[in-house]
C-alpha positions as CSV (number, residue, x, y, z in Angstrom):
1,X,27.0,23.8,-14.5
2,X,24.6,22.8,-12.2
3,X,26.0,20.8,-8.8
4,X,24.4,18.3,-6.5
5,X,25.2,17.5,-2.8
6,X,25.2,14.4,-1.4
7,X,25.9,14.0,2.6
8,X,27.2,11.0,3.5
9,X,27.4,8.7,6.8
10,X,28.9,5.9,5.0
11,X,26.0,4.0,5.9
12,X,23.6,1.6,3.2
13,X,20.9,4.8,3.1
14,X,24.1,6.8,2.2
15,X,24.5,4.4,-0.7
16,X,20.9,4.6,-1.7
17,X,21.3,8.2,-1.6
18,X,24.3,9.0,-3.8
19,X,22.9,6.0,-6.2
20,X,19.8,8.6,-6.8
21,X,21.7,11.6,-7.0
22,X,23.7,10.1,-9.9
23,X,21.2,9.3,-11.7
24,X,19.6,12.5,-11.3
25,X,23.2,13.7,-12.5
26,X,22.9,12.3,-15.5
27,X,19.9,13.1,-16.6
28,X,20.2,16.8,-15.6
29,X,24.1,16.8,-16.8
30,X,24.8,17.9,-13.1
31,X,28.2,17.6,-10.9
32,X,27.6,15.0,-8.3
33,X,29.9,15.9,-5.5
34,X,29.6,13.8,-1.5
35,X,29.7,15.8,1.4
36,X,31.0,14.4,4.8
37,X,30.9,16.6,8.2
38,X,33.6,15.4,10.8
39,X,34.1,16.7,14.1
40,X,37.6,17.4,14.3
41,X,39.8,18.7,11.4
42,X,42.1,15.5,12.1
43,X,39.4,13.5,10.8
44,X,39.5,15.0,7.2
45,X,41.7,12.8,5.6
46,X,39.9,9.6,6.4
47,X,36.8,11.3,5.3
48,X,38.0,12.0,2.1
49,X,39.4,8.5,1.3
50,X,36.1,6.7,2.7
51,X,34.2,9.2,-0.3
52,X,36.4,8.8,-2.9
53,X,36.1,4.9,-2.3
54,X,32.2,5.2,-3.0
55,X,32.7,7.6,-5.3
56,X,35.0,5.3,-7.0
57,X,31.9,2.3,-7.0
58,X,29.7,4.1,-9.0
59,X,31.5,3.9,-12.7
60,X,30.4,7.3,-13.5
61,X,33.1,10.3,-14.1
62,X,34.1,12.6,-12.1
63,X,32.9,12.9,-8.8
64,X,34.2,15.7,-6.2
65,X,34.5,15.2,-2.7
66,X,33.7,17.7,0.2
67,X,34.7,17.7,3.7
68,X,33.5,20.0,6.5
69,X,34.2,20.2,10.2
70,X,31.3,21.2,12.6
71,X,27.5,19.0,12.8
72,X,24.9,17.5,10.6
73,X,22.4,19.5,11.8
74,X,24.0,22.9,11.5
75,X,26.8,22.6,8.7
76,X,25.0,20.6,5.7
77,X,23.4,23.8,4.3
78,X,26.6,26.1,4.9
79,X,28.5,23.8,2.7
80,X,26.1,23.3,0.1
81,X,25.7,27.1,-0.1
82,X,30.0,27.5,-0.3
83,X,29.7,24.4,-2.9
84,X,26.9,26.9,-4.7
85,X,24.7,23.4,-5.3
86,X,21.1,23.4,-6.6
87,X,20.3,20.7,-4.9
88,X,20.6,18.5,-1.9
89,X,19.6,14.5,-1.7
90,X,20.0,12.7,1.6
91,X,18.6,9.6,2.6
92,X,16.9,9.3,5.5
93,X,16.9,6.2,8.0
94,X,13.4,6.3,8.8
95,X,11.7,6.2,12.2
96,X,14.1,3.9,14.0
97,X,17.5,3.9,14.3
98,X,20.1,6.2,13.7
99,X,17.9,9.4,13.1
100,X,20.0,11.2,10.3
101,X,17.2,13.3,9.1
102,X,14.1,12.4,10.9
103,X,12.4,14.7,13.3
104,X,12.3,18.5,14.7
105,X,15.9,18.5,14.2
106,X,15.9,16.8,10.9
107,X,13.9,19.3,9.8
108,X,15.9,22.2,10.9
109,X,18.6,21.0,8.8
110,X,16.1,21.7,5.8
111,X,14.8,25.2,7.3
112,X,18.8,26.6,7.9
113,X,19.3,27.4,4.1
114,X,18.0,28.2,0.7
115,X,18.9,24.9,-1.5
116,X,15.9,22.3,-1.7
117,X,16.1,19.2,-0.5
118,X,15.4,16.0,-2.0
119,X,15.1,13.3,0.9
120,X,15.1,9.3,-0.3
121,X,14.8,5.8,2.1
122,X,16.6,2.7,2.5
123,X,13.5,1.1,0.9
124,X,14.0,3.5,-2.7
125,X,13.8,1.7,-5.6
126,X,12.8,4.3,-7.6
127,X,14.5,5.5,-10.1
128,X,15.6,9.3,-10.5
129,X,13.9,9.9,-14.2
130,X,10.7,11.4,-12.6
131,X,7.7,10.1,-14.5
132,X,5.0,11.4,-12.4
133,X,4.7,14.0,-9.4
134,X,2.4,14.7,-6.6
135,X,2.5,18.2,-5.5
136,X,-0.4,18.5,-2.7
137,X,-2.5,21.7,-2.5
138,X,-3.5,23.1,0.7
139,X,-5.1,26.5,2.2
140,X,-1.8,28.0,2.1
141,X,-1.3,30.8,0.1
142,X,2.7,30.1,0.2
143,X,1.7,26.4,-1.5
144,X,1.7,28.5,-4.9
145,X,5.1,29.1,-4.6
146,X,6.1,25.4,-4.9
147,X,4.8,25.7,-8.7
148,X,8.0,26.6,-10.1
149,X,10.1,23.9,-9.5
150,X,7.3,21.3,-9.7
151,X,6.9,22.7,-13.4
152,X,10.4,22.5,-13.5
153,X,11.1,18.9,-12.7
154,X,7.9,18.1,-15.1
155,X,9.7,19.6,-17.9
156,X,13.1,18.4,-17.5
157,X,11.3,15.0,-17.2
158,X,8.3,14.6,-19.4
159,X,6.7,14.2,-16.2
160,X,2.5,14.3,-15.5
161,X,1.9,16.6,-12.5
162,X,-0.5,15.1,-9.6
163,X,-2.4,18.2,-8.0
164,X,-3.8,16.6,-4.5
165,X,-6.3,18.5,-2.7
166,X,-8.2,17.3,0.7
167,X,-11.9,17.5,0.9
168,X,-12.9,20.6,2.8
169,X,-17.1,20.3,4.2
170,X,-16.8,24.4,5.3
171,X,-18.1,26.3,2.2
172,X,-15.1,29.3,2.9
173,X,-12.7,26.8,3.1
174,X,-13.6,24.7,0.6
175,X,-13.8,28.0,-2.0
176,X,-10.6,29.1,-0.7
177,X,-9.3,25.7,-1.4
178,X,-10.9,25.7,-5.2
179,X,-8.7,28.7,-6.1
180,X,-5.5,27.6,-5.5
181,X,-6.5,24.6,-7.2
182,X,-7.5,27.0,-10.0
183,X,-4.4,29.0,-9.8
184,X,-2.2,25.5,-10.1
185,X,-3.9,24.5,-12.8
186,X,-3.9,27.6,-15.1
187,X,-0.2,28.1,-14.3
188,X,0.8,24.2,-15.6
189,X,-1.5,24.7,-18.4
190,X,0.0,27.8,-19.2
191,X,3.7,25.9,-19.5
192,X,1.8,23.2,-21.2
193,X,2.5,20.6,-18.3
194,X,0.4,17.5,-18.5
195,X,-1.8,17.3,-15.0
196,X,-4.3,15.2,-13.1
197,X,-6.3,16.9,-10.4
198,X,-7.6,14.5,-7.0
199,X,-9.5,15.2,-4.4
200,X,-9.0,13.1,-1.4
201,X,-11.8,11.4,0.7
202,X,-10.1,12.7,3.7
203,X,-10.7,16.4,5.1
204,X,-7.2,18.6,6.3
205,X,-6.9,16.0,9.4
206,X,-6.5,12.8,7.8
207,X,-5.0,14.3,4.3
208,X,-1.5,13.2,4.8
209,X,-2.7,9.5,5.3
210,X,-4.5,9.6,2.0
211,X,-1.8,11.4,0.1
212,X,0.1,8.6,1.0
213,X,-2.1,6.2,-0.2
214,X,-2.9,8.1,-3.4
215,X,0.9,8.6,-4.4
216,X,1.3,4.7,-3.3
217,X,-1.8,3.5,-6.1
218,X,-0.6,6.0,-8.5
219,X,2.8,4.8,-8.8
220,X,4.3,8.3,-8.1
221,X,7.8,9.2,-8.2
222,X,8.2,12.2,-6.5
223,X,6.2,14.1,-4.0
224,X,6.7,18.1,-3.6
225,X,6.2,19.6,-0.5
226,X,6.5,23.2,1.4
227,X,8.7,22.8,4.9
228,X,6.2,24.1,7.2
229,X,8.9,23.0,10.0
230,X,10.3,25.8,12.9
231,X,7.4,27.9,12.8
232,X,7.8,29.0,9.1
233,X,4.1,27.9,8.6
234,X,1.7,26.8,10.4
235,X,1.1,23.1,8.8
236,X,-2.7,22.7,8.0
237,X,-2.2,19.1,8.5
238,X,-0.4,18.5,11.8
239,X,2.9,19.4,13.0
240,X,4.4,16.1,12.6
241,X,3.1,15.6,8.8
242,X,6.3,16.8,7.0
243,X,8.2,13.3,8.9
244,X,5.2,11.1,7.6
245,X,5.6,12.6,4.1
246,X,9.3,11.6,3.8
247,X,9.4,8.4,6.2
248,X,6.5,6.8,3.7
249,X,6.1,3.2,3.7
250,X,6.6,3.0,-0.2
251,X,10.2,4.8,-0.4
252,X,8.7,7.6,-2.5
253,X,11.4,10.5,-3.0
254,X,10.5,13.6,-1.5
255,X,11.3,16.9,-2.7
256,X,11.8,19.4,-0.1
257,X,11.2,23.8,-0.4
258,X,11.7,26.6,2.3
259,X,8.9,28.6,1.3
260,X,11.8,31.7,1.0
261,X,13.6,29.7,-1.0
262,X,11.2,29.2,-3.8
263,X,10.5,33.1,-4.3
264,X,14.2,33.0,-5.9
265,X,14.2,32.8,-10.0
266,X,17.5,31.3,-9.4
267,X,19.6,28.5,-11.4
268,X,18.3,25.4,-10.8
269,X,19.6,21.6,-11.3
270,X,15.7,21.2,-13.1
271,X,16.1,24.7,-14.9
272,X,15.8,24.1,-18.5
C-alpha cells in the first residue's frame, strides 16, 4: 500500500498539513503516517504523544507515527525514504515567521531525496480531491519529465490538466517553446487526459507572476512544478521563483519533482 509523510512542528500550518494529507489518504487509499525530527533522542517520547494526540483529532483510522533524531533540513527525506512513502506534504509558513520550508534551505530539503513533495499554506482551503491542475511549460527539456505524475494525479482524480506556457517574442525560442507544448499535449491526449492549453501575456521574466494569476482566475487546485533549486537547473524564470510558486497568495497546493526523481517508473501514491 501506498504511504504518505507528514512532518510536523505541532504548529496550525502543521494542522493544515496533515488535514490535506488525509484527505489525499482517502481518496488514494494511502497510509497517513506524521513524522516529527527532535534533537535529542530523550525527546522521542514526548514526540510521539504530541502526534498521536493529532493523530487522534482527525477521526480517521489508523494513523502511524514516526520519530527521528537529527534536523529539518537534512533528515525529512532520510525518513521518508526508511518509511518507503510516495509522497511528502508539508505546510509551509510563508514568508514571515518561522521559515519551515521557505527559502534556499527550504528548498534543499526538497532536492536531498527522491519522494515528491507536496507543499500546502496556512491560508489552504482547498480540498485534496484535485479538480484541476496547472503544470507550466518552459524551455526546459527536463519539464517533460514532470508529465508522468501530472497524468497521474489527473487520472486518479478526473482532473483537467492546465498546460501554461509564457510568451516567448525570439522566433528560436518561441519554436523551441511550441514543441514541448506539442510533446505535452500529444502525451495527455494519448492517456486520454482532458487539457486546456494558455499562453501567458508575460515573456520568461514576468511568467511566474502571471502563472499566479492564471491558476488564481482558474480556480486551480494544484500546481506541478520541476525543483530547479541547488543548481539542478538553471530556472528560466528567476532563482527565487520556486518560493513564489509555493508561498502564493491564494493557498494553492504545490506539487513538488526533483527532475531525477521523475525518470523513476516507480510506485506512486497517484499510480493507478
Amino acid at each position: 500500500m501506498s504511504k504518505i509523510i507528514v512532518p510536523t512542528d505541532f504548529t496550525s500550518v502543521s494542522e493544515v498539513a496533515i488535514r490535506y494529507a488525509s484527505e489525499l489518504a482517502k481518496h488514494t487509499n494511502s497510509e497517513l503516517h506524521l513524522l516529527h525530527i527532535v534533537d535529542k533522542e530523550n525527546e522521542r517520547a514526548d514526540a510521539q504523544a504530541k502526534m498521536k494526540n493529532q493523530a487522534a483529532q482527525l477521526g480517521v483510522g489508523s494513523v502511524g507515527t514516526v520519530t527521528a533524531v537529527g534536523n529539518i533540513f537534512e533528515d525529512i527525506t532520510d525518513a521518508a525514504e526508511r518509511e518507503n512513502a510516495e509522497l511528502i506534504v508539508m505546510g509551509t509558513h510563508g514568508l514571515k515567521g518561522m521559515q519551515f520550508i521557505v527559502g534556499s534551505k527550504a528548498l534543499r530539503v526538497v532536492s536531498e531525496g527522491n519522494v515528491p513533495f507536496i507543499i500546502v499554506q496556512e491560508e489552504t482551503k482547498r480540498s485534496a480531491h484535485v479538480r484541476k491542475i496547472l503544470a507550466p511549460l518552459d524551455l526546459h527539456q527536463e519539464t517533460k519529465q514532470k508529465l508522468k505524475i501530472v497524468a497521474d494525479v489527473a487520472e486518479k482524480f478526473g482532473a483537467e490538466v492546465h498546460l501554461v506556457s509564457p510568451k516567448e517574442s525570439d522566433e528560436y525560442l518561441n519554436n523551441k517553446l511550441t514543441r514541448n507544448v506539442a510533446y505535452a499535449e500529444g502525451y495527455l491526449e494519448e492517456r486520454k487526459i482532458q487539457y486546456k492549453t494558455a499562453v501567458t501575456e508575460a515573456s520568461s521574466g514576468g511568467f511566474v507572476k502571471d502563472l499566479l494569476k492564471y491558476a488564481n482566475y482558474a480556480d486551480i487546485d494544484l500546481i506541478c512544478i520541476l525543483n530547479t533549486a541547488e543548481d539542478r537547473l538553471v530556472h528560466a524564470f528567476g532563482i527565487d521563483s520556486e518560493q513564489k510558486i509555493i508561498t502564493n497568495e491564494a493557498g494553492i497546493p504545490v506539487m513538488i519533482l526533483n527532475p531525477a526523481a521523475t525518470y523513476k517508473d516507480s510506485a506512486s501514491v497517484f499510480a493507478q
